[in-house]
C-alpha positions in Angstrom: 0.0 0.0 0.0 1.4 3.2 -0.8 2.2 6.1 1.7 -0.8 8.3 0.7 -3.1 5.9 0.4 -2.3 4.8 4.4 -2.2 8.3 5.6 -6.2 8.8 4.0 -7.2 5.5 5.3 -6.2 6.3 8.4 -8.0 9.7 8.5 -10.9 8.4 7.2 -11.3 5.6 9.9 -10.4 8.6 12.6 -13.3 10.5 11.0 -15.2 7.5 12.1 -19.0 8.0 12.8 -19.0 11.9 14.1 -17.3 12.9 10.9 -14.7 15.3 12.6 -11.2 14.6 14.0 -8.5 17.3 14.8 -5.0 16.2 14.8 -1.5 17.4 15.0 0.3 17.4 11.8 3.2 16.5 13.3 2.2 13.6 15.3 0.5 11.9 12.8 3.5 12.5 10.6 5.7 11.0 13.5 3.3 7.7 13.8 2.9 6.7 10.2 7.4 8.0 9.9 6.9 10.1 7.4 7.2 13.9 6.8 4.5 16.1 7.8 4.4 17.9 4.1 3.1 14.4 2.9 0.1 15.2 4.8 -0.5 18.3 3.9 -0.4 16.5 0.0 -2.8 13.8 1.3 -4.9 16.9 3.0 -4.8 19.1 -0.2 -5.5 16.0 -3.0 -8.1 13.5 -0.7 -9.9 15.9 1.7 -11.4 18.9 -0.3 -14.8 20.3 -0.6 -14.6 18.8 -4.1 -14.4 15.4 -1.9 -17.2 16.6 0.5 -14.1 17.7 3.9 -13.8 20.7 4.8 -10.2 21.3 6.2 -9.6 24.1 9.1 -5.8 24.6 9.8 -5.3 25.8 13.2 -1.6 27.6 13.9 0.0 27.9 17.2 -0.4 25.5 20.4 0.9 22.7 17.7 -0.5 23.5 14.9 -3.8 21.7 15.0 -5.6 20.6 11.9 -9.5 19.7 12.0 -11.1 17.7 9.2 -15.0 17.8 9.1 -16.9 15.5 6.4 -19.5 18.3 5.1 -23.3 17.7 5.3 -25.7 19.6 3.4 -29.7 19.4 2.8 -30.0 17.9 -0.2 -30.7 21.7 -1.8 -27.9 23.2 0.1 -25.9 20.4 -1.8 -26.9 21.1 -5.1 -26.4 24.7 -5.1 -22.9 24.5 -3.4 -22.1 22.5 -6.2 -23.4 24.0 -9.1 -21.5 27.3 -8.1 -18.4 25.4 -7.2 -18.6 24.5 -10.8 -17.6 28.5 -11.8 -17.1 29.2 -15.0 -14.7 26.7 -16.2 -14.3 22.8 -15.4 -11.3 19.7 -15.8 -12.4 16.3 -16.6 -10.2 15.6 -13.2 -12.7 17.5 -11.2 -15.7 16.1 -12.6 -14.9 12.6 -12.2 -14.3 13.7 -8.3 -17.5 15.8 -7.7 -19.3 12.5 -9.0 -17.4 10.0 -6.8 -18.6 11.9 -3.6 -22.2 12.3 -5.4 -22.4 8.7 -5.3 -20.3 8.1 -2.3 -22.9 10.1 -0.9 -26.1 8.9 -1.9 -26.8 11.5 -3.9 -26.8 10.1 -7.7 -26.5 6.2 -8.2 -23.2 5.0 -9.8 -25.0 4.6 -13.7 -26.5 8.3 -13.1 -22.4 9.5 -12.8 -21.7 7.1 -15.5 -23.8 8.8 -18.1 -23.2 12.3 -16.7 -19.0 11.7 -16.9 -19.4 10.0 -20.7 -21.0 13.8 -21.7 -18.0 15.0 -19.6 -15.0 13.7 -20.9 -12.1 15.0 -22.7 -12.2 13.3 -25.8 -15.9 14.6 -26.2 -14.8 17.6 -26.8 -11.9 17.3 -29.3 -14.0 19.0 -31.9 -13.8 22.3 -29.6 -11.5 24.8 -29.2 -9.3 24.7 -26.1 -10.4 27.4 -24.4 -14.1 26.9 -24.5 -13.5 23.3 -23.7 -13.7 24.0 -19.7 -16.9 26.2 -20.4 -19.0 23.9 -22.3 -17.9 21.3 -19.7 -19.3 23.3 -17.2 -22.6 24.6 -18.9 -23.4 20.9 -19.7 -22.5 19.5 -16.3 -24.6 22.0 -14.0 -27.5 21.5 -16.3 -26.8 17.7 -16.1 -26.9 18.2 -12.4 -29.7 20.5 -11.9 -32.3 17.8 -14.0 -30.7 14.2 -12.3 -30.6 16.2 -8.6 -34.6 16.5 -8.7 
């Protein structure tokens, strides 16, 4: 198993049922021997809002950080999504806005199927570059906004 795959295990499984653990940086870094920058990497790649965490550092006194797995109303949800979306959107950041859809509950895993097949890359080929993140986006808030009924 690799390093920062162990380190987001274990902070998932801290997480446990309350969905919220704070934790020193530095002692977690000391009990899995590693350095505490790789989990700052696991923090800023694994546990973002994209993901459904929200990540508070806390400086000073040790330099707490706490980790709290969102929760939303079902329209709360939705909206924070669709204007997460912006403008402009990756392929990369689909395909993880989906994974915590259905992770969630939200949209079954053959809903995200056929919402990431209208999503990906080589869909838009025909396009130019720069509208490419646009279209994306147009397309996958309107995808949202008719599956999240």
């Amino acid at each position: 198993m690799n390093l920062s795959k162990e380190i987001a295990d274990l902070l998932l499984q801290m997480l446990g049922e309350n969905g919220t653990v704070e934790i020193r940086r530095n002692d977690l870094a000391e009990q899995l021997g590693c350095v505490p920058s790789q989990i700052n990497y696991v923090l800023s790649s694994r546990f973002t809002p994209e993901h459904g965490y929200i990540v508070e550092s806390r400086r000073g006194g040790g330099g707490y950080i706490k980790i709290t797995r969102a929760s939303y109303n079902y329209e709360t949800l939705k909206m924070h999504l669709v204007n997460s979306i912006g403008d402009e959107i990756d392929e990369k950041t689909c395909r993880a806005n989906l994974e915590n859809l259905c992770s969630s509950g939200v949209l079954t895993r053959k809903e995200a199927r056929l919402i990431f097949s209208a999503l990906r890359d080589h869909v838009y080929r025909d396009v130019p570059k720069e509208l490419r993140g646009k279209l994306r986006a147009a397309i996958f808030k309107q995808m949202l906004l008719v599956t999240m009924q």
